[in-house]
N, C-alpha and C positions, 0 to 999 in steps of 0.2 A: 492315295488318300481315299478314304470310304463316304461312301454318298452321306446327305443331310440325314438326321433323324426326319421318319416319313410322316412325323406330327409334333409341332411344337407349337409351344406355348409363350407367349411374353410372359417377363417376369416385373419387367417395370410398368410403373404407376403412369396414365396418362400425359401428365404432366412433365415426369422422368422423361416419357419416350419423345416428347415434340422437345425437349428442353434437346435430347441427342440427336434427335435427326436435325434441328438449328444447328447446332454445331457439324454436324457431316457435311450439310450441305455448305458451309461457310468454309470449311476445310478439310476438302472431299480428299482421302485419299489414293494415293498414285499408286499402280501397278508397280512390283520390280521390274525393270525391265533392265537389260545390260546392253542392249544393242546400239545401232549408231540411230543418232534423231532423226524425225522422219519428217518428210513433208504429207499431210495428210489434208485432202479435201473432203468439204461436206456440205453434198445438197441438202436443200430442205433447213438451211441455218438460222432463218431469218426467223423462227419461230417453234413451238415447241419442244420434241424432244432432241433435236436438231440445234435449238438456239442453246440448250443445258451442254450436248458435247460439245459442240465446238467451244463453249467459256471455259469448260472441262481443259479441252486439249489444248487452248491456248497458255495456258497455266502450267499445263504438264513441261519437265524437263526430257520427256521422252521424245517430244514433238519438235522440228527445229522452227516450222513454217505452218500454219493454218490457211488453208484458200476457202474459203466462204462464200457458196455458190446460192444465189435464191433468185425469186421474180424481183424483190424489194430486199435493199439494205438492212440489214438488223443492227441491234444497239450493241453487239457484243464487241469490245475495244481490243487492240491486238491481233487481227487476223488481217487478210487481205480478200476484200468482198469483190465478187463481179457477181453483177444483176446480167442475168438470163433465165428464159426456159431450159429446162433440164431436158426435152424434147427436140430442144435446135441442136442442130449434129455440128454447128460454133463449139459445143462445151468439149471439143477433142480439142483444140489449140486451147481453150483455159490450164485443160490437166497436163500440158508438156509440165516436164520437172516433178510429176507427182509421183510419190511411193504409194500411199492407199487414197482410194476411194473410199468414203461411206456414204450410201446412199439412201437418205431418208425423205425426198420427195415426192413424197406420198399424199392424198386424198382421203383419208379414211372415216370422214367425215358423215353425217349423217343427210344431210338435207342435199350432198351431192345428188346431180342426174345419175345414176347406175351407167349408161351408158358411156358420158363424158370421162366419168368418175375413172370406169376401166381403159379407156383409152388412155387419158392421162399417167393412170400408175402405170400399164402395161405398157405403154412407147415409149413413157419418159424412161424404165427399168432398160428395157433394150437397149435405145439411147446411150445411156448413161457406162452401161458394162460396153459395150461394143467401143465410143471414145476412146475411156479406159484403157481398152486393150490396143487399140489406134497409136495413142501416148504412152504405151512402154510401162504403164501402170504394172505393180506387183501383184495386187491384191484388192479386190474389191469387198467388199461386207454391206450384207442386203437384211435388211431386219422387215418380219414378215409377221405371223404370230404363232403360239399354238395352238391354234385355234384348225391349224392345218393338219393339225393328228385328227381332229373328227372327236364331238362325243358321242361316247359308246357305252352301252352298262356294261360291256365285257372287255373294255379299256384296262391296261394296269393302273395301278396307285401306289406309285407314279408311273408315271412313262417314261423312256429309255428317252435318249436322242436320236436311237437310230432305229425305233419303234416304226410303222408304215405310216404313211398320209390318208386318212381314212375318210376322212371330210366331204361332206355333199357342196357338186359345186355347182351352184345358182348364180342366180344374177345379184350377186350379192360380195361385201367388200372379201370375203373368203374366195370367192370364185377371182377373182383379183390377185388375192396370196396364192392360192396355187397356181396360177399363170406364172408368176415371179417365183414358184422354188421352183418348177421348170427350168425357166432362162437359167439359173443358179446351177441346174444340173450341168447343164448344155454350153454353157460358156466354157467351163476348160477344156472342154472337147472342142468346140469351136475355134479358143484363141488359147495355143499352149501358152504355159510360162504364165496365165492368167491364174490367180486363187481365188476362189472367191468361198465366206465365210455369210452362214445365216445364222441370223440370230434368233428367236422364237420365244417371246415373253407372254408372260399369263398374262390375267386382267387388267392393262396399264391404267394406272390410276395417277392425276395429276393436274396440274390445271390449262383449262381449256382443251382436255381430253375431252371428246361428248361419242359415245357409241352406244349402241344397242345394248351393252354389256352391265356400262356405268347406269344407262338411263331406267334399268331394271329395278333400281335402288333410289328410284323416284315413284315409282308408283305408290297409292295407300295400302294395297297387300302385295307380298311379297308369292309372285303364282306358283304354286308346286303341281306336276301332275304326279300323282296317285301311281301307287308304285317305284317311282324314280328314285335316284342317291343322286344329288347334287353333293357336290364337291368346289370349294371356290377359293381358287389361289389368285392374290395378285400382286402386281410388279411395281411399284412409286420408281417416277420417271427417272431419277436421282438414281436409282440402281439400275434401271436401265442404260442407262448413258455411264454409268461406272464401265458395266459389261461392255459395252459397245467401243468403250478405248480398251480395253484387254484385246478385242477381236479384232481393232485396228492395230495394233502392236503387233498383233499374231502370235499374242499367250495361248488364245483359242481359235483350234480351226474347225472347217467344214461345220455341223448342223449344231447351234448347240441352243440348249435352254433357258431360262432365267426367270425367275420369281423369287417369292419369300419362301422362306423353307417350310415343308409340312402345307397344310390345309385345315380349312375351313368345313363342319360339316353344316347343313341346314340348317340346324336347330341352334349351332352354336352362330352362324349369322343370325337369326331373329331374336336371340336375347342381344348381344351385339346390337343389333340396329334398332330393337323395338318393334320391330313390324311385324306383324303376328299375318301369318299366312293364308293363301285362299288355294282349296286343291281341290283341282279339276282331275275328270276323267281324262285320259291320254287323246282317245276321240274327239272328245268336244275341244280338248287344248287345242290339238293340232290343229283340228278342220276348221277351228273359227281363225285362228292364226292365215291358213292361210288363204279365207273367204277377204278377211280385211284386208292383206298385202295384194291379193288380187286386184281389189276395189281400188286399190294405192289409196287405205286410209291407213295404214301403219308402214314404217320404212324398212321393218327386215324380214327377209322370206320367212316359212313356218319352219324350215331347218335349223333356223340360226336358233330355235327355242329348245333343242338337244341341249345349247351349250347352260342352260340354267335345268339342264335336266339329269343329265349324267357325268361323271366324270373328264378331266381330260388335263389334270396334276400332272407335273413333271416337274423332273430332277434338279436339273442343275448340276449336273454331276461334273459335266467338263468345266465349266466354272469355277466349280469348288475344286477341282481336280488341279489350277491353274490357279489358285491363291483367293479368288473373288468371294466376299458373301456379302449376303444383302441386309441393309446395314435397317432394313425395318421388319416389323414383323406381319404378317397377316391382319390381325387384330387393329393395329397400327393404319395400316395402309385402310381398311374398309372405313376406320373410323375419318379419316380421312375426307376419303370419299362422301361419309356423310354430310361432313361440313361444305365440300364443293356444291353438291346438290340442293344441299336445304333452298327451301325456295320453288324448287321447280315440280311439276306436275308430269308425267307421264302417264297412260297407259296402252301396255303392250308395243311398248318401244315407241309410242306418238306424242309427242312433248305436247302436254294442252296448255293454253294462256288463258289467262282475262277470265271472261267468260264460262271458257270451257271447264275450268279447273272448277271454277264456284259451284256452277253445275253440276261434274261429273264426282267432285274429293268432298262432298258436303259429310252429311253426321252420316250416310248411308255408307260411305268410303266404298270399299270396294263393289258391293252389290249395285250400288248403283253406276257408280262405271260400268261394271261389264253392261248392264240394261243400257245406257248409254253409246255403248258402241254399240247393241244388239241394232238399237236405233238408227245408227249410220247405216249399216248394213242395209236397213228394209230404204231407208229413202234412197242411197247409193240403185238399188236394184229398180226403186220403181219409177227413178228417172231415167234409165236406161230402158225401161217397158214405152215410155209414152214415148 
């Protein structure tokens, strides 16, 4: 089957599209699958993209048993919960009797320690695959991002699944995902008879998602630096957790993609959202980027501003190759996203309140933010002088 068209378009009316994705989400459809039912576990269930599969897989007739692994019980009916850390190396006796794994207890959070943050995802992932393979587990599926190709201006459009990991790795939730495709590489070498399958979704968009990515789409300008091609694909969690039971079934193996089809160019997000752009030199972007992460007055390194700056689209092609499409479209999912944010204030990925936002989003919008933070800047430096 031949890849996605590498740009499209919605053809329904706003109204059409949430009136269809109501209906998908109420009556998501199930992979084929012809094999014998499985029993599948999943950390991380008690909440997010985590609480969508398992309600997912509980439903499915592909599944015979759901174990539903978190810190706290979730509300999802039909499965069989045990509350633990996903780090206590207890979670090998949960998984006897388990055919896959999926592991989605993950931090990817914004206001996380960086420190904490990575130990958490990085031991809880070891943890987790190592059990697994303890318990005779088949198959494990670790969902990570694309964010792990790297942006690049000399990136394809799209990018393959088996394109390189090009990514600068900071202290940053990236430096996290490539730690865990690592272990992903290293575990069937480690433990034969072990599979394990990555999943790698564009910009997940959905509710109580908050990253660097989403929070982009809160500021009053939308930042461009001069010269760049932004390129902006994303994934509605609904489609993520579709794919994610394909790769627990094992319709798709080893590395694969998942988004809406096609892309977004710049200018077609700013008539989209409204938000008319502020474009900086690539120098002053970067180097004020990462003067204020330095300071620890914004939460993501100056790298993670590549990914609003140049490409990093992918396929989807093993997914579509395996029956899956995503059942929203670009357009769709951003407008989306607008409604989740409305309300909030960022700038340069620092969510402002109260106060700050009165201050910094007045009639001046963006000029006076950035003056605003220039300001943090000099008091930050010249308490650190006395």
């Amino acid at each position: 089957m031949s890849s996605p068209p590498s740009h499209v378009r919605s053809g329904l009316t706003q109204d059409e599209g949430a009136h269809a994705a109501a209906e998908v989400a109420e009556f998501p459809a199930g992979p084929d699958y012809d094999g014998p039912p499985l029993v599948v576990a999943v950390t991380g269930a008690a909440s997010g993209i985590g609480a969508r599969l398992t309600e997912r897989l509980a439903r499915s007739k592909a599944v015979r048993k759901v174990l539903a692994i978190d810190e706290r019980r979730g509300d999802v009916r039909g499965v069989q919960w045990r509350v633990l850390d996903v780090r206590d190396p207890a979670v090998a006796e949960r998984l006897a009797g388990v055919d896959v794994v999926v592991h989605l207890a993950l931090d990817l959070g914004m206001a996380a320690d960086p420190k904490a943050r990575s130990a958490y995802n990085v031991r809880g992932t070891q943890t987790v695959v190592t059990a697994a393979a303890a318990a005779g587990v088949h198959r494990v599926v670790l969902c990570t991002s694309a964010m792990v190709y790297g942006a690049l201006a000399d990136n394809d459009v799209p990018l393959a699944e088996d394109a390189p990991l090009r990514a600068t790795e900071e202290a940053s939730v990236v430096g996290d995902l490539l730690e865990i495709e690592r272990l992903a590489k290293r575990a069937p070498m480690a433990h034969p008879g072990l599979s394990v399958t990555v999943l790698r979704p564009a910009v997940v968009v959905g509710p109580d998602v908050d990253t660097v990515l989403t929070r982009h789409f809160e500021a009053p300008r939308l930042l461009v630096v001069a010269g760049s091609r932004p390129c902006w694909q994303f994934c509605a969690v609904e489609d993520l957790a579709a794919a994610l039971e394909y790769a627990a079934l094992g319709l798709v193996e080893g590395e694969v993609t998942v988004g809406c089809d096609g892309w977004l160019e710049q200018e077609e997000v700013e008539q989209i959202t409204g938000i008319r752009r502020m474009e900086l030199p690539a120098t002053l972007a970067l180097g004020t980027a990462a003067r204020l992460h330095r300071l620890g007055l914004t939460p993501a390194p100056a790298a993670d501003l590549a990914y609003t700056m140049y490409p990093w689209v992918v396929s989807g092609s093993r997914l579509h190759e395996a029956g899956w499409r995503p059942t929203r479209t670009n357009e769709e999912v951003l407008a989306e996203l607008l409604t989740q944010v409305e309300g909030n204030h960022a700038v340069a990925g620092r969510r402002l309140s109260g106060k700050d936002a009165a201050t910094s989003l007045g009639a001046a919008g963006a000029t006076v933010a950035l003056v605003g933070t220039a300001a943090l800047v000099r008091r930050a430096r010249k308490r650190r002088q006395v």
